[in-house]
C-alpha distance (Angstrom), angle and dihedral (degrees) to the residues before:
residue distance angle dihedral
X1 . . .
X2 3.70 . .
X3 3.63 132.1 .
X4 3.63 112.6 -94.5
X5 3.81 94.7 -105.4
X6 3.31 92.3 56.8
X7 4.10 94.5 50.0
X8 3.73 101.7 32.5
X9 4.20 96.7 69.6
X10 3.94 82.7 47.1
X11 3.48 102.4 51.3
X12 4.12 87.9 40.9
X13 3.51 80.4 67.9
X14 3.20 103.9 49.2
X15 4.33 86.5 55.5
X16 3.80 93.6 36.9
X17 4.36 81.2 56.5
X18 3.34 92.5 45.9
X19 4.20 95.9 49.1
X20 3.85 82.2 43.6
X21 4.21 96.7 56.7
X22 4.00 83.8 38.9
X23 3.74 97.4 62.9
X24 4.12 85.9 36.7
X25 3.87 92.8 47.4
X26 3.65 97.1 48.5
X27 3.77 103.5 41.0
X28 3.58 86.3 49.1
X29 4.35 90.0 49.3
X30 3.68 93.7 40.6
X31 4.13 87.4 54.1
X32 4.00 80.0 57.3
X33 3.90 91.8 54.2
X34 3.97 120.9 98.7
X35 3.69 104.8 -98.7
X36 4.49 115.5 -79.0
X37 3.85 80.7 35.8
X38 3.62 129.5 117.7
X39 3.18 149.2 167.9
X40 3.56 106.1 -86.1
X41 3.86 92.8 51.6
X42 4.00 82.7 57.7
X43 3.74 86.5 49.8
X44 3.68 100.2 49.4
X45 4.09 85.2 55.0
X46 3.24 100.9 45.8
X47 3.99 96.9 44.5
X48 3.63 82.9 52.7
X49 3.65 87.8 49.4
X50 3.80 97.9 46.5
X51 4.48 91.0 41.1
X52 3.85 96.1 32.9
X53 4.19 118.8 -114.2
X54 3.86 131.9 -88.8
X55 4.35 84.9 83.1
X56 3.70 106.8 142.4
X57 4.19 114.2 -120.1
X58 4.20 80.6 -100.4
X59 3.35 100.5 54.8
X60 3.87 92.4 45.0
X61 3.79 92.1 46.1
X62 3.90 86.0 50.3
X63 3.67 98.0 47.8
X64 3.81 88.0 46.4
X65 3.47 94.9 41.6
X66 3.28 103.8 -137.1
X67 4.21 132.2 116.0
X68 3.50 123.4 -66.2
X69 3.55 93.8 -128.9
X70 4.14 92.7 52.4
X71 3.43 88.1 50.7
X72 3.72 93.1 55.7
X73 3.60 89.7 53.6
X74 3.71 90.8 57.0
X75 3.76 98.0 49.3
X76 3.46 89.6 46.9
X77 3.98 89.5 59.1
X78 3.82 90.2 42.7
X79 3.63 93.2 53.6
X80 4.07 92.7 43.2
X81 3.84 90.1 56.2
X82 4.27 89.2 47.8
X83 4.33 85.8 -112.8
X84 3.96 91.0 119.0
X85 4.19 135.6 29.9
X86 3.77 129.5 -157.7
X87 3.47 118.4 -137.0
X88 4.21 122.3 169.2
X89 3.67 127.2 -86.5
X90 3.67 106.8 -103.2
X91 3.91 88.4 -167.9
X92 3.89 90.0 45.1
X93 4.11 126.0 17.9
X94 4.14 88.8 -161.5
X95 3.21 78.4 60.2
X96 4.40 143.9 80.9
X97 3.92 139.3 -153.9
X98 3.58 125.9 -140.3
X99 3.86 116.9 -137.3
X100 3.55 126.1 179.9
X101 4.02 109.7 -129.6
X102 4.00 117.2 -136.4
X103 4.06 86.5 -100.6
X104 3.71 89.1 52.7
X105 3.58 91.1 57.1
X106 4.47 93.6 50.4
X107 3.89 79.3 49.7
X108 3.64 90.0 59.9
X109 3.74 92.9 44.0
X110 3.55 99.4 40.0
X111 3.78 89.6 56.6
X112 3.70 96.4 50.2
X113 3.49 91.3 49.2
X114 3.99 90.0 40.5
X115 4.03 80.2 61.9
X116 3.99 92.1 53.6
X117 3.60 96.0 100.8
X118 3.63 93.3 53.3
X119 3.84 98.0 53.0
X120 3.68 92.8 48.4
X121 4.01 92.8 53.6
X122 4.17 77.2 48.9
X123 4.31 97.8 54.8
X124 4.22 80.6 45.2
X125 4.40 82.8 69.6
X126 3.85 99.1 17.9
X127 4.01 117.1 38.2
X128 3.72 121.5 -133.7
X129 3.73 91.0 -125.8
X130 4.16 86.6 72.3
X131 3.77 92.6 34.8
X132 3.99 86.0 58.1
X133 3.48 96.8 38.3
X134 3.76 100.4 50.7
X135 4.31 81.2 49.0
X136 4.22 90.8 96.4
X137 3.80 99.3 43.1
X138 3.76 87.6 51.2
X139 3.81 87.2 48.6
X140 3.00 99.4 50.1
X141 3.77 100.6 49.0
X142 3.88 86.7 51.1
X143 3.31 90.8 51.1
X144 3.82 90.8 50.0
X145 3.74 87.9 49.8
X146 3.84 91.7 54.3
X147 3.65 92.3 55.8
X148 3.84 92.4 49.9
X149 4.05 88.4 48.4
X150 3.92 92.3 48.3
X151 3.76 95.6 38.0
């Protein structure tokens, strides 16, 4: 392998891409979303989605690593527009579970589907072949990530 000044400006690149298509991607998704939406109420469903419900506001916050207090904010939206329920913790009574409601899961299909358009224009200058293929690096380096966050 090579020395680490030969690696580390590469793999600064790689993050410094990733940030880049982050900000890009979710502007661009959050310009999808029904007005008073944004992305972090799409990423509360859909974590809830990918990790299954009953997750406490901490452990949410934790896994999406943002402040308590934001988080809170966002739930509080969710559960205004019907996307989210409370329910108590049955491992802690000062404490809540998250569930997503049935029209919490159509808004997190409807807005993936409201983004269709845009990733067909995207396969027209990037094929789907690379898109797939670049799917287990990225994986793995998340999954790397996790461990380090966790650890």
């Amino acid at each position: 392998m090579p020395k680490p000044e030969q690696t580390i400006p590469t793999v600064f690149r790689f993050f410094n891409e990733v940030g880049i298509i982050h900000q890009l991607s979710s502007r661009l998704f959050e310009a999808r979303l029904p007005d008073g939406f944004l992305i972090s109420h799409f990423t509360v469903l859909n974590h809830l989605t990918r990790m299954g419900d009953r997750r406490t506001p901490l452990e949410i916050a934790n896994a999406l690593q943002v402040p308590k207090t934001s988080l809170t904010h966002t739930l509080s939206g969710l559960k205004k527009a019907g996307l989210i329920t409370f329910e108590p913790n049955p491992k802690d009574a000062r404490s809540k579970c998250v569930l997503i409601t049935e029209a919490g899961s159509h808004f997190r299909q409807d807005a993936i589907a409201a983004l269709g358009p845009d990733l067909v224009a995207l396969l027209e200058h990037v094929s789907f072949d690379n898109i797939q293929a670049a799917l287990p690096l990225l994986e793995q380096v998340r999954s790397y990530l996790d461990k380090q966050r966790d650890g």
